[in-house]
C-alpha positions as CSV (number, residue, x, y, z in Angstrom):
1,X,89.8,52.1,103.9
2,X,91.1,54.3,106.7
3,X,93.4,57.4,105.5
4,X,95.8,58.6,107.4
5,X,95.9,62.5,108.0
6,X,98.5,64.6,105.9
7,X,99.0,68.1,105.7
8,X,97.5,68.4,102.6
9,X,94.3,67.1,103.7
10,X,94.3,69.0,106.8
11,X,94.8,72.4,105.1
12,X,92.5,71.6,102.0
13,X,89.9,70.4,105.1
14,X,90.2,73.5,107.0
15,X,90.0,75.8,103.6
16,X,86.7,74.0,102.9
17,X,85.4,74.9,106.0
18,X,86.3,78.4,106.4
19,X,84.5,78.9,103.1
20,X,81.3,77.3,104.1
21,X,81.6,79.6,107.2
22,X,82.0,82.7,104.8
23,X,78.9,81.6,103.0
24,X,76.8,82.1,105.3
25,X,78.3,85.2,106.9
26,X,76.9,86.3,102.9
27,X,73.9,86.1,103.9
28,X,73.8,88.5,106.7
29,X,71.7,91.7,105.0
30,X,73.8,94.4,107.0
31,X,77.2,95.1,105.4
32,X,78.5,96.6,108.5
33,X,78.0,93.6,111.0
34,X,78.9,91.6,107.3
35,X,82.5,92.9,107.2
36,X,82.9,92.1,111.2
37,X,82.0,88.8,110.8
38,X,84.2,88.3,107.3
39,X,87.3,90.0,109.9
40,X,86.2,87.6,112.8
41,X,86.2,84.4,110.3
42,X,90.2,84.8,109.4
43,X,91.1,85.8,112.9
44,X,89.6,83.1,114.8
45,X,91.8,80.8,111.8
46,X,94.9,81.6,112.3
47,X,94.5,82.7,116.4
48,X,94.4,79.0,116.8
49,X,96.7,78.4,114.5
50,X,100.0,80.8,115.5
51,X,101.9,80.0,118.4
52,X,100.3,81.7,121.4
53,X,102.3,84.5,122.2
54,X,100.9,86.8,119.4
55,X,97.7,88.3,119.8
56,X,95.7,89.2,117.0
57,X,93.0,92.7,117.3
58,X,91.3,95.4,114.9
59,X,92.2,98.5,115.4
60,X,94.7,101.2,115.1
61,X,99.1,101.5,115.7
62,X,100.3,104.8,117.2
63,X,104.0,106.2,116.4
64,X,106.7,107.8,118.6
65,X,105.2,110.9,117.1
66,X,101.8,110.1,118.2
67,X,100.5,109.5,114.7
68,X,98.5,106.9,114.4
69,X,97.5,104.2,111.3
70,X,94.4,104.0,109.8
71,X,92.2,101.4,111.5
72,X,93.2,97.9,110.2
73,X,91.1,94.8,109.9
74,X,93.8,92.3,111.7
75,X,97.1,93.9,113.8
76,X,99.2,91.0,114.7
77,X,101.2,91.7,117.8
78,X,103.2,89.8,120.4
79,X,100.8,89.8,123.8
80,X,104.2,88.8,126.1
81,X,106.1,92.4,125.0
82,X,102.9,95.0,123.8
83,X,101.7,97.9,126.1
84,X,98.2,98.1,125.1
85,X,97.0,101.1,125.2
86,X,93.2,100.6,125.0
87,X,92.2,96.7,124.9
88,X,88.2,96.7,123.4
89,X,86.3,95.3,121.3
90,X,85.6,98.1,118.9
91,X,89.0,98.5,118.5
92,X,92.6,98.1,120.0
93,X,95.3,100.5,119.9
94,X,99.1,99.4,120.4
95,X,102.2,101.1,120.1
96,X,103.9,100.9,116.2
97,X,107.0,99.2,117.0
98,X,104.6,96.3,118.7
99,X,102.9,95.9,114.9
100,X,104.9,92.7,113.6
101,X,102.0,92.6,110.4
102,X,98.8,94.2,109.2
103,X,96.2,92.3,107.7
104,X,93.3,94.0,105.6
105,X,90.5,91.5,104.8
106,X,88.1,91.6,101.9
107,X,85.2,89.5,100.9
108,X,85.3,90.0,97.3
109,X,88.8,91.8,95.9
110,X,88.4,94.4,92.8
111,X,90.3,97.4,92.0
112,X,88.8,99.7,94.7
113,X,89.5,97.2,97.2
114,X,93.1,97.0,96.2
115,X,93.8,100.7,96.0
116,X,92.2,101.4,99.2
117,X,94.7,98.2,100.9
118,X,97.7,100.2,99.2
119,X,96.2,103.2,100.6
120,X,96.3,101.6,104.2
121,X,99.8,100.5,103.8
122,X,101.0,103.5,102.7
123,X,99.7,105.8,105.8
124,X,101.0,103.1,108.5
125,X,104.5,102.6,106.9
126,X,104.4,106.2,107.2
127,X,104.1,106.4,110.2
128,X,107.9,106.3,112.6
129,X,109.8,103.7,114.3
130,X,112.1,104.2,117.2
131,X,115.7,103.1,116.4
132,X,116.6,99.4,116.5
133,X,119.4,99.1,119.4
134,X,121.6,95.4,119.8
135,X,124.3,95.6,122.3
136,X,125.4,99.3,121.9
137,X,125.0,99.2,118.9
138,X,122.2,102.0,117.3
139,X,121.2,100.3,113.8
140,X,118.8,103.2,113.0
141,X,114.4,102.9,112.4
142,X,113.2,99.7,112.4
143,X,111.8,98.1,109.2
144,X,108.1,99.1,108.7
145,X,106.0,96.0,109.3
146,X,104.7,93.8,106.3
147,X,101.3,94.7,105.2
148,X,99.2,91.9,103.6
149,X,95.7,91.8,102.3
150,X,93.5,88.6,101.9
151,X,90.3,88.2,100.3
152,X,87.7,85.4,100.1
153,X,87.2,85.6,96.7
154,X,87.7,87.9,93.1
155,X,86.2,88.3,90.2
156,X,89.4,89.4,89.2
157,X,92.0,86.7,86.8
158,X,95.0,86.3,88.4
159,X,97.3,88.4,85.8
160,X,94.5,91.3,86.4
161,X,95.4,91.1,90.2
162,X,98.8,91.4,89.2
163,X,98.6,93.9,86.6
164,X,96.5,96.3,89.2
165,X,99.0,95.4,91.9
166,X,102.0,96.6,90.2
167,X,100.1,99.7,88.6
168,X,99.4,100.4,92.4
169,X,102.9,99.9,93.3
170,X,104.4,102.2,90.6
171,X,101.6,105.2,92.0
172,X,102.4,104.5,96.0
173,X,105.3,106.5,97.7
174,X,108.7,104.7,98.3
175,X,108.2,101.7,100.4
176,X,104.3,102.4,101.4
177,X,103.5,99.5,99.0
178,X,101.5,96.7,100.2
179,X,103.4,93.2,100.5
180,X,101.4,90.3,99.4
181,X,97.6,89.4,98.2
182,X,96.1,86.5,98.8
183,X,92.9,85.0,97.0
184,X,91.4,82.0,98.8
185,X,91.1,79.4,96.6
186,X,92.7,80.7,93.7
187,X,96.4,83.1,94.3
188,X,99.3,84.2,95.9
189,X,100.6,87.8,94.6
190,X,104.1,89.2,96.4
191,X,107.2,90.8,95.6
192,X,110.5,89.1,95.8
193,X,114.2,89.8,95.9
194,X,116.3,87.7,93.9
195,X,119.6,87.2,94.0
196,X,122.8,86.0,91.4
197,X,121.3,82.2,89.7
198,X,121.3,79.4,92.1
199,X,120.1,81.3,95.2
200,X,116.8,81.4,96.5
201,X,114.2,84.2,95.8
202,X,113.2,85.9,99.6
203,X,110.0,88.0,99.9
204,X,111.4,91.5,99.8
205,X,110.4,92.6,103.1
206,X,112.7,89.7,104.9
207,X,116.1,91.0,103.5
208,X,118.4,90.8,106.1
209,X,121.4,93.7,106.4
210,X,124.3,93.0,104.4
211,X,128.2,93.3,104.9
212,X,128.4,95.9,102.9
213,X,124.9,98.0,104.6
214,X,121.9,99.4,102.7
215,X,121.7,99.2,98.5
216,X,119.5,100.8,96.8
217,X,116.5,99.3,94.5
218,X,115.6,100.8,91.5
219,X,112.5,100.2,89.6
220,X,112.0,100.0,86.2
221,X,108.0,100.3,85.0
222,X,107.3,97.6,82.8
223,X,107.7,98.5,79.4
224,X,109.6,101.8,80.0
225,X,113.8,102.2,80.6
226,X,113.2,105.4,83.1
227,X,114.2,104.6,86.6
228,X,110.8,105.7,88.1
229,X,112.1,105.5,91.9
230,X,114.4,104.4,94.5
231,X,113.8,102.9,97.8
232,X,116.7,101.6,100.3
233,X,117.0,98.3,101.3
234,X,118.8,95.6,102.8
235,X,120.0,93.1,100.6
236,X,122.7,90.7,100.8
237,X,124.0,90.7,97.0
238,X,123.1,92.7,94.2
239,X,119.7,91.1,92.8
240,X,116.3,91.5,90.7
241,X,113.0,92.9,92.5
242,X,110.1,91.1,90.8
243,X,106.3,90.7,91.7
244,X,105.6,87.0,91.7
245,X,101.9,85.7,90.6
246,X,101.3,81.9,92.3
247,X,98.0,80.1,91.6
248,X,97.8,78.4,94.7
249,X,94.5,77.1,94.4
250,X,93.4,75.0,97.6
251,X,96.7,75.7,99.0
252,X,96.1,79.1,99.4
253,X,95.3,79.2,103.6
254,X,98.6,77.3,103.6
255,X,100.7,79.6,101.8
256,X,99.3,82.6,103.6
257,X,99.7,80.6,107.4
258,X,103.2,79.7,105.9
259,X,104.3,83.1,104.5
260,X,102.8,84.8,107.7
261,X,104.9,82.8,110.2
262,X,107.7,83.1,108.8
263,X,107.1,86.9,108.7
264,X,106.6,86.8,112.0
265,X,109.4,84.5,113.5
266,X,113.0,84.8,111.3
267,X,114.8,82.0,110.7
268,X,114.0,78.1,111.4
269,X,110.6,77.8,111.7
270,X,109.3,74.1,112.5
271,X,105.5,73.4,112.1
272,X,105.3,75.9,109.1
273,X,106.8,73.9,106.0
274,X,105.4,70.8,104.1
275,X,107.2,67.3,103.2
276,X,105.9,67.8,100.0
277,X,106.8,70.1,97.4
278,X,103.5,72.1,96.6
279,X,105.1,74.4,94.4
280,X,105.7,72.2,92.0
281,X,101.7,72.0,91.8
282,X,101.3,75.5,91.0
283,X,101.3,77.5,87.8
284,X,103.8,80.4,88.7
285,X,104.9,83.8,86.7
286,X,106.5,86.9,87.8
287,X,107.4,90.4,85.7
288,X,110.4,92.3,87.2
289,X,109.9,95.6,88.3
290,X,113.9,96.5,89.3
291,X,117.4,96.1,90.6
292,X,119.0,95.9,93.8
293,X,122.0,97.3,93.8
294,X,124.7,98.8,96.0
295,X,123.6,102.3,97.1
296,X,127.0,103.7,96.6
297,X,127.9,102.8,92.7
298,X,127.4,106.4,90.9
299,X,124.5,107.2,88.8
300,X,126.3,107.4,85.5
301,X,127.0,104.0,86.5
302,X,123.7,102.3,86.8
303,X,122.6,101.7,83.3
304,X,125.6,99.2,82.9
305,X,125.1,98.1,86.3
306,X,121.3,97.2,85.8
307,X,122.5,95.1,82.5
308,X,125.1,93.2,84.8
309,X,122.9,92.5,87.6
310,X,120.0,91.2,85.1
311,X,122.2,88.8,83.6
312,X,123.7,88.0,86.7
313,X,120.7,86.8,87.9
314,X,118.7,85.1,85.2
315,X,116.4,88.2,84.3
316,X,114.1,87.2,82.2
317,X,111.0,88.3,81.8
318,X,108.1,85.1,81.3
């Protein structure tokens, strides 16, 4: 009996054969040419997956300042507006207010591989960003762009990927944190605003400005009361920042193709959401790591203020 094609199949098709074309990239005896090959596998995925107008290239982001980022396994750029400065195949360069994401790819994710992906992040959200002009209106450095890292497989439990991405966090300077990990076949780690209960939890790096301009998070390390850092942000109401652990299984190049487009166009995006409701398919958890609050309420202040804002928003700890 004929079947007709559903999303589900079609993802849970296409994640079966990207891993039988990963296999046998594991069998190629240099590591080197290995790696390229691992890089070439996701980028060919979702190339023909994203709408045409962004390009996708290895290689390296240079700043106003003429820094430039460490060389990254996937830039994603959009070809219609990007100046590129040396198009070739052992590696692109393009200016860093063209980098919309940065991709770091792994075959098998352990500790190394996720301290050296923080390590990444943190040098090219270092890097500067000419202001962000609408009208005549100067709104100040752009946002540094979202820095995710996928990986074919880990020996690694999901709650160890999350322990070792939070420890990572807590070391890494304010805001050169990486955004999301992705296992194939197994889980989705991120970090998530959330706001008063009732309102949707938004990855933290798609807060939008508020009325009221910046706040200021403040994290907590687990099992400690010591504010160990603050980081500005756009928020649109006071709210929780937690890291959020999804096993999403099969559905993993989904969440990642999902995640990813949305990243890269704001708002209504048609072609990237499901009729069904996947997460109700997945085992979630999530520790929170701090508060959003607004950046002008005094430091005496933000004790009680962390107590409100946690209640406020249902902040408890699974």
């Amino acid at each position: 009996m004929k079947t007709h094609p559903t999303l589900r199949n079609l993802f849970v098709n296409a994640a079966k054969k990207l891993r039988a074309e990963y296999e046998e990239v594991c069998v190629e005896p240099h590591p080197a040419q290995r790696g390229a090959e691992r890089e070439t596998l996701l980028t060919s995925f979702l190339s023909a997956r994203l709408p045409q107008r962004f390009a996708l290239a290895k290689g390296h982001a240079i700043d106003i300042c003429d820094e430039s980022s460490p060389q990254l396994d996937i830039m994603v750029y959009n070809s219609i507006e990007t100046v590129v400065y040396r198009p070739t195949a052992g590696g692109t360069f393009i200016p860093y207010d063209s980098l919309l994401a940065g991709i770091e790819v792994k075959s098998a994710l352990n500790r190394t591989g996720l301290h050296d992906a923080f390590q990444a992040a943190a040098r090219t959200k270092s890097l500067q960003r000419a202001a962000l002009k609408v009208g005549n209106t100067i709104h100040g450095p752009r946002p540094a762009p979202p820095m995710f890292l996928f990986a074919f497989c880990s020996d690694l439990s999901t709650d160890e990927i999350t322990d070792a991405f939070i420890e990572e966090f807590f070391t890494a300077p304010p805001g050169g944190h990486l955004d999301c990990v992705f296992v194939m076949d197994q889980c989705d780690v991120s970090m998530y605003f959330v706001g008063p209960a009732g309102t949707e939890p938004v990855h933290l790096f798609l807060g939008q400005p508020s009325s009221s301009g910046e706040s200021i998070v403040m994290f907590v390390k687990p099992g400690s009361a010591q504010v160990f850092k603050g980081l500005l942000f756009h928020a649109p109401s006071p709210g929780l920042i937690r890291v959020e652990a999804w096993e999403t299984g099969e559905l993993t190049l989904w969440a990642f193709l999902r995640l990813l487009t949305v990243t890269l166009q704001p708002g209504p995006v048609f072609g990237a959401w499901v009729p069904w409701n996947a997460a109700d398919e997945m085992d979630f958890s999530f520790r929170n790591i701090g508060i959003c609050i607004d950046a002008k309420t005094p430091r005496k202040n933000c004790q009680a203020e962390f107590i409100r804002v946690f209640e406020a928003c249902g902040g408890i700890d699974d």
